[in-house]
C-alpha positions as semicolon CSV with decimal commas, in nm:
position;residue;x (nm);y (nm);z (nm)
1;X;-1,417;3,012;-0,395
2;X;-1,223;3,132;-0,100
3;X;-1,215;2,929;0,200
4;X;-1,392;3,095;0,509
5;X;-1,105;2,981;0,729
6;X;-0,884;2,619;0,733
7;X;-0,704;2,379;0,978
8;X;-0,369;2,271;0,949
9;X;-0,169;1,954;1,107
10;X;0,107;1,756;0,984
11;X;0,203;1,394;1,067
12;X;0,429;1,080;0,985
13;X;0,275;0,893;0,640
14;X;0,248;0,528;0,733
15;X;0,408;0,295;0,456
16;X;0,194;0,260;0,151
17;X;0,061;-0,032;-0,050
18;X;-0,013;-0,023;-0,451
19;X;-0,345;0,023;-0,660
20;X;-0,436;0,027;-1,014
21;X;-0,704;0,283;-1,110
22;X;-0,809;0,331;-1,473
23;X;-0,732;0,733;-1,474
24;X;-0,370;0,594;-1,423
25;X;-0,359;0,273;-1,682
26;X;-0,453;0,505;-1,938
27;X;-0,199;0,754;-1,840
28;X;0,054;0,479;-1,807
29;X;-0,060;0,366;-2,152
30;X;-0,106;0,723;-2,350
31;X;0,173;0,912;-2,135
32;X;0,423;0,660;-2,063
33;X;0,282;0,706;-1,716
34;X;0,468;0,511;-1,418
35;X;0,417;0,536;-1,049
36;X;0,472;0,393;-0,713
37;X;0,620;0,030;-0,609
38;X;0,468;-0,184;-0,335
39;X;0,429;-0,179;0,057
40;X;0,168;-0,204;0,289
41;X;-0,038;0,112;0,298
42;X;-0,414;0,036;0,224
43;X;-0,536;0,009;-0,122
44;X;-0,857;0,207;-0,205
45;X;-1,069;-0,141;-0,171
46;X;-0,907;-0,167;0,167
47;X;-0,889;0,205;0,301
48;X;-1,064;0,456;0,358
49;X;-1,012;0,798;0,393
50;X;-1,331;0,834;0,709
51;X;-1,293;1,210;0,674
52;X;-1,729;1,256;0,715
53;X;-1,654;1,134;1,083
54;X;-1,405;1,361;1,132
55;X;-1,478;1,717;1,324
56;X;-1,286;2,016;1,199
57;X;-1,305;2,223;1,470
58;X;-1,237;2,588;1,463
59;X;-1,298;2,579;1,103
60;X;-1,544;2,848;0,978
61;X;-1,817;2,714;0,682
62;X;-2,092;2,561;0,662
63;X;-1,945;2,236;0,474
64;X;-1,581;2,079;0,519
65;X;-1,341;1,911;0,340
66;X;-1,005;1,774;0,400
67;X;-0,707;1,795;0,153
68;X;-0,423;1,546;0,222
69;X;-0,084;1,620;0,042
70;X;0,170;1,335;0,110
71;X;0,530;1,481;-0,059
72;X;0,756;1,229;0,107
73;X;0,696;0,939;0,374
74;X;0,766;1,148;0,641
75;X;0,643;1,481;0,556
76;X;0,216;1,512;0,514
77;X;0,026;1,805;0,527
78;X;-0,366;1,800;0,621
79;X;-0,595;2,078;0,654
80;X;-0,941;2,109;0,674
81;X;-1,146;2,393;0,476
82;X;-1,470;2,514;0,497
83;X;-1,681;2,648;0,256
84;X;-2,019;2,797;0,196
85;X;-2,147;2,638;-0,163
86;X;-2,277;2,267;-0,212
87;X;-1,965;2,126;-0,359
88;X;-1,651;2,307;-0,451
89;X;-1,395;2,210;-0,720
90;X;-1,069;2,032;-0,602
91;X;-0,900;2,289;-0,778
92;X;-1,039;2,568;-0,504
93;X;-1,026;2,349;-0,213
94;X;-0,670;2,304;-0,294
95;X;-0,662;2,683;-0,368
96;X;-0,847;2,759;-0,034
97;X;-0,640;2,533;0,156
98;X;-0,325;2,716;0,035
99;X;-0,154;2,439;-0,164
100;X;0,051;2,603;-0,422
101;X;0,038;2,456;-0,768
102;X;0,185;2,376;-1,094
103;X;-0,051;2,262;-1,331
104;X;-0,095;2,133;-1,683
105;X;-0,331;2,063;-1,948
106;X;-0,370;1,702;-2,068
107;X;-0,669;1,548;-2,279
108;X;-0,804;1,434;-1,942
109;X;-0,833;1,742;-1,762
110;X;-0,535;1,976;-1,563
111;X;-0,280;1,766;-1,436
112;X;-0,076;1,868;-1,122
113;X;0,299;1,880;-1,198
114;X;0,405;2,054;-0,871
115;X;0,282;2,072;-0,510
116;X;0,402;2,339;-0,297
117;X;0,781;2,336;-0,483
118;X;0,781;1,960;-0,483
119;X;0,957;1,885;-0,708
120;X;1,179;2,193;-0,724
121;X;1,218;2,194;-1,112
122;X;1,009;1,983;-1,409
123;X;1,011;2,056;-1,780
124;X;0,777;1,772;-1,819
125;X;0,402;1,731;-1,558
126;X;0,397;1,344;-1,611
127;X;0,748;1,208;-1,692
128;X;0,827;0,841;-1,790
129;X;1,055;0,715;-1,540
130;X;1,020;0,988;-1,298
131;X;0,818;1,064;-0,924
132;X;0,448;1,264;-1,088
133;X;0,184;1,369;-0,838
134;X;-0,074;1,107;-0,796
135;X;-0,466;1,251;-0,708
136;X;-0,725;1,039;-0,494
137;X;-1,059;1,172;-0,396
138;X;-1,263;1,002;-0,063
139;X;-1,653;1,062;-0,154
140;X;-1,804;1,093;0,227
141;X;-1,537;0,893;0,400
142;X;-1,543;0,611;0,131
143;X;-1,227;0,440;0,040
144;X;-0,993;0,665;-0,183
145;X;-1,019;0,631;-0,524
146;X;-0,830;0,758;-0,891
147;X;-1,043;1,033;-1,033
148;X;-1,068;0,928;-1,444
149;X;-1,047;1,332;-1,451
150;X;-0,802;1,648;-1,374
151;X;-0,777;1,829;-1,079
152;X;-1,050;2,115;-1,224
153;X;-1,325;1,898;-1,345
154;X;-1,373;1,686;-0,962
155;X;-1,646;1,836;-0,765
156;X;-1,587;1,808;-0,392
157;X;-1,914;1,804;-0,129
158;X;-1,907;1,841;0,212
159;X;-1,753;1,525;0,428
160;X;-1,500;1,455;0,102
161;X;-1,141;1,432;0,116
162;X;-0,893;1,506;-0,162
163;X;-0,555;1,346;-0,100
164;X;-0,202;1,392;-0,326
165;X;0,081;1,164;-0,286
166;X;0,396;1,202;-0,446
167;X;0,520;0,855;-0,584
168;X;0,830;0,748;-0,758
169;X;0,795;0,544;-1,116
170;X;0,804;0,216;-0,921
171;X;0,488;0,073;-0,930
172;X;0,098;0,130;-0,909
173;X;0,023;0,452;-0,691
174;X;-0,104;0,473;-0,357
175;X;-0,304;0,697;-0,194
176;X;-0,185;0,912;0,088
177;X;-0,275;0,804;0,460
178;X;-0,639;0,894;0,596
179;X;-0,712;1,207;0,719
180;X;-0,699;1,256;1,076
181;X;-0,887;1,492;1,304
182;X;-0,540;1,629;1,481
């Protein structure tokens, strides 16, 4: 799917606090899998990623989505896209919303090794001991929450968000901030 048109704004990421999701236990468990330490962004219990309140004006289709893509505390990317079909797969919103990727293929689904060059080089999509791309998804402004699944197998409807957050081995991840209508 190609997105009809998309908004883009970029902001400071707040400090972030930890959650454990199953996707990432059995990652941690079957890939050596570690993420992100502790702070006090919202866990997906306690945030949420309100993104069906949210207008995304100037943005062409008849539903919307937002991606968020945190790479480092300071630097996050949001965009709105539209589209024109029911739900659309992360993978094309991400596509649409002109996030470049680096995927690979794991028993769970695609994984995403690289987000728009971040990081620069990797031999290895989920390294032990090293920063890996964590993936939330917000159904209709709910709190964000691990998909169990890759990138190409989550359906996305309108009002969703999809969020990426780039977290050192130091902990549980966290999700990236909420999306904002700015």
């Amino acid at each position: 799917m190609t997105a009809q048109n998309s908004r883009e704004t970029r902001g400071d990421a707040r400090p972030s606090g930890r959650m454990l999701a199953p996707a990432v236990a059995v990652l941690v468990a079957g890939l050596a899998l570690s993420a992100c330490g502790s702070s006090s962004h919202p866990t997906s219990s306690q945030g949420s990623s309100s993104s069906a309140s949210l207008p995304c004006a100037g943005t062409a289709g008849a539903h919307h989505a937002r991606v968020v893509v945190e790479s480092s505390p300071t630097s996050v990317l949001q965009k709105c896209v539209g589209f024109s079909s029911p739900t659309v797969s992360a993978a094309a919103l991400l596509s649409d919303a002109h996030v470049n990727l680096g995927t690979q293929k794991y028993s769970f689904g695609v994984a995403i090794c690289q987000v728009n060059g971040v990081p620069a080089h990797y031999s290895q999509c989920l390294p032990s001991g090293k920063p890996y791309w964590a993936l939330f998804v917000s159904h209709d402004g709910a709190a964000w929450t691990n998909p169990s699944v890759g990138v190409s197998d989550i359906a996305i409807g309108p009002g969703d968000s999809l969020g990426l957050r780039y977290d050192p081995p130091t902990g549980n991840p966290a999700p990236p901030p909420a999306p904002t209508s700015a």
